[in-house]
N, C-alpha and C positions, 0 to 999 in steps of 0.2 A: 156826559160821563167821560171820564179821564182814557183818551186811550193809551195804547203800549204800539211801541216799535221793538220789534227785535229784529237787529244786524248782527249775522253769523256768517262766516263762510262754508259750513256745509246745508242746503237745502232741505236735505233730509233731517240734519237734524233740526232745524225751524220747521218744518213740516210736524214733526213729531212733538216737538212743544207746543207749536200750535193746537193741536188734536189736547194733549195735555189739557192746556185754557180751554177749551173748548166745554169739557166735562165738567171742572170745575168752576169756571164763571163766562158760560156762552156769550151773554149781549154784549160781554166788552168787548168795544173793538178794538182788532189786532193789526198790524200791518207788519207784513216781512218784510227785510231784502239780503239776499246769502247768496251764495252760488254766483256765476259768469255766464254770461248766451251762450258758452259754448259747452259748459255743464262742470266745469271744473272748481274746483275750491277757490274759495275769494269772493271777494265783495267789492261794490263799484258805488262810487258817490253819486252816480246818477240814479240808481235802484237805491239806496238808501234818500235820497233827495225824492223820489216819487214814494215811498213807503210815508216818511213823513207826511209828506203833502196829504196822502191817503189818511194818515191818522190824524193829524189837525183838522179835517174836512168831515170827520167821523165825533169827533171829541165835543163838535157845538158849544165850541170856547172855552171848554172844562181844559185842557191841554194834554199834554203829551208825556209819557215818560219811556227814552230808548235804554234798553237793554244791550249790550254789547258781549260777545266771545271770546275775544283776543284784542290784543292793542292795534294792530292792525285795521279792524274795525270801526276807530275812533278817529283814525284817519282819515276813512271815509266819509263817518259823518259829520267833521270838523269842515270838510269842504263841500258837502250837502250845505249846512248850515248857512255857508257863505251867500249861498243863493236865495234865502231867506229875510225877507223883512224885518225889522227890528220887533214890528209886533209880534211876528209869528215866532222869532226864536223870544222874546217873552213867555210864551206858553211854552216852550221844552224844556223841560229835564233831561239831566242825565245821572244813569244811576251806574253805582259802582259796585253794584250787586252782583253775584252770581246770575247769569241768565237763565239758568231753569228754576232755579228756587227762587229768586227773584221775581222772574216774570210770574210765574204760579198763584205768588203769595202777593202779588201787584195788582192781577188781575183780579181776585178775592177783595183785596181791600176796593179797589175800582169799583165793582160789581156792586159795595156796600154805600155807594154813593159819596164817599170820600173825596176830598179835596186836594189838588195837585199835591201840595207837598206832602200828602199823609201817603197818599199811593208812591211818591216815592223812598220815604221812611219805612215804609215794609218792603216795598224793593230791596233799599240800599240793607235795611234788618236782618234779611237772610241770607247774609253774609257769616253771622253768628251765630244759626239755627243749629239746632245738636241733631246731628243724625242716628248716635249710637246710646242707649242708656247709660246713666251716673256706672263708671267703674268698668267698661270696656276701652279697650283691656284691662288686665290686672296689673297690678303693682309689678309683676315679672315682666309686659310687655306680651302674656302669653291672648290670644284669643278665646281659649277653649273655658269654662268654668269647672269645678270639681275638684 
């Protein structure tokens, strides 16, 4: 099964997407890395380099799709990456997706026994998902209806 990496720098919030996935497609496996040893915001190449390891090692050759919060992020796993085999970064993706809606609807498609790049096609897809119904707001910019 395809798993997910998601790199964020606040823990809590990857703690809570995680719980998220969890409800909605538990067997896929997930790996974090967010947060500093010392608890602060940020993210480190070495925690995103062992979350991969963790999801490649979980994924049983199906591969990997990372999730990312800020650019900052891509940083880190740009030089994760480095320390990577040629075959292993074969199996990564990277999605350009939203990371909650993303990973969400990543993890769904995963769960459906999907194939690397489809699990990242509904990653990178909910990017364009509508959150509000046809005509919020109104032609005025107003919220309210009536």
């Amino acid at each position: 099964m395809v798993s997910l990496v998601l790199v964020g720098h606040s823990p809590e919030l990857l703690r809570g997407l995680r719980a998220m996935i969890a409800q909605a497609a538990g067997a896929v496996p997930v790996a974090v890395a967010g947060g500093t040893a010392i608890g602060n915001l940020g993210t480190s190449s070495p925690a995103v380099l062992a979350a991969v390891r963790a999801a490649l090692a979980a994924s049983d050759g199906d591969g990997v799709v990372v999730l990312l919060d800020l650019g900052s992020a891509f940083m880190a796993l740009e030089m994760a990456l480095e320390e990577l085999s040629s075959a292993e970064r074969s199996r990564i993706r990277v999605s350009s997706g939203p990371i909650v809606e993303g990973a969400v609807t990543a993890a769904v498609e995963a769960l459906s026994g999907a194939q690397l790049e489809n699990v990242l096609a509904a990653a990178d897809g909910a990017a364009s998902a509508a959150k509000l119904p046809p005509g919020w707001p109104d032609d005025e910019g107003s919220w309210t209806r009536g």
